[in-house]
C-alpha positions, 0 to 999 in steps of 0.5 A: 885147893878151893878158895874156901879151903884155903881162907879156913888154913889161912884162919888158923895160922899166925903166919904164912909160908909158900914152899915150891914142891922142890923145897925151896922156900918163897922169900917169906918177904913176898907180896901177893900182888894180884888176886882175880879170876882167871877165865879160859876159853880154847879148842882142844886139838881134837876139837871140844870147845873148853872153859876154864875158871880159876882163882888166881894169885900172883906171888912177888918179892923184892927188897923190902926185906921188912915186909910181912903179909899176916893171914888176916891180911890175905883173908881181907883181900881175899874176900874183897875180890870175892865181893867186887868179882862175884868170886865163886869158890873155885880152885887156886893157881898161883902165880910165881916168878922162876925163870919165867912166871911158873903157875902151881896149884896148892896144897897144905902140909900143916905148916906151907902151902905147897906150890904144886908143879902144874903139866901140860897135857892132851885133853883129845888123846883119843883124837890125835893118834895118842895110843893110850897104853894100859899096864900089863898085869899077869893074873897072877897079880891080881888078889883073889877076893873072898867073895863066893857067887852065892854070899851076895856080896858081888 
């Protein structure tokens, strides 16, 4: 999700709820105790320089079982880093304590934003002996268009 999409959910709620892919809900207690932005710099392993830039916030909760953060609150925060960090609208990782700290992407069900689980993966696959497989399909599978080779519609 884009940081400008998410502002826009955020206008049009009266409340906010994170929910991890799971279903287990964050603790609507939470604070979000860091907004920034996130660069990345690295090699992959077949040698391509890469860049990365993202918007980042950080989930937390603790005892304060009173706290609630209202949308309007998170907007104002929001659009006080986008001031001081120039901030462009980037996607969104968030930030969230599990065993270790977990970093999700985000999305809307019309009700939770929806932390999404993130995966690792090679970005060099064909690199680095990776055999890339295709999924077998016999003919028979595959639909039959009605497009004749002289209507012109291929």
């Amino acid at each position: 999700m884009k940081l400008s999409d998410f502002k826009k959910t955020l206008d049009n709620l009266s409340k906010i709820n994170f929910q991890l892919e799971n279903g287990l809900i964050v603790p609507n207690h939470f604070h979000v105790t860091e907004v920034g932005i996130i660069r990345k710099d690295f090699i992959d392993c077949g040698g391509k320089i890469r860049n990365e830039k993202i918007v980042n916030f950080q989930l937390w909760y603790s005892n304060d079982f009173n706290h609630r953060l209202k949308p309007k609150k998170l907007i104002d925060i929001i659009e006080l880093s986008e001031t001081k960090f120039s901030m462009e609208n980037l996607d969104i990782e968030i930030e969230y304590q599990s065993e270790t700290i977990g970093k999700y992407n985000v999305s809307f069900d019309g009700k939770n934003f929806i932390l999404l689980n993130k995966k690792t993966n090679c970005l060099a696959e064909d690199q680095c002996g990776i055999e890339i497989k295709k999924p077998k399909i016999s003919l028979s599978q595959l639909q039959t268009s009605n497009c004749s080779p002289d209507s012109g519609c291929c």
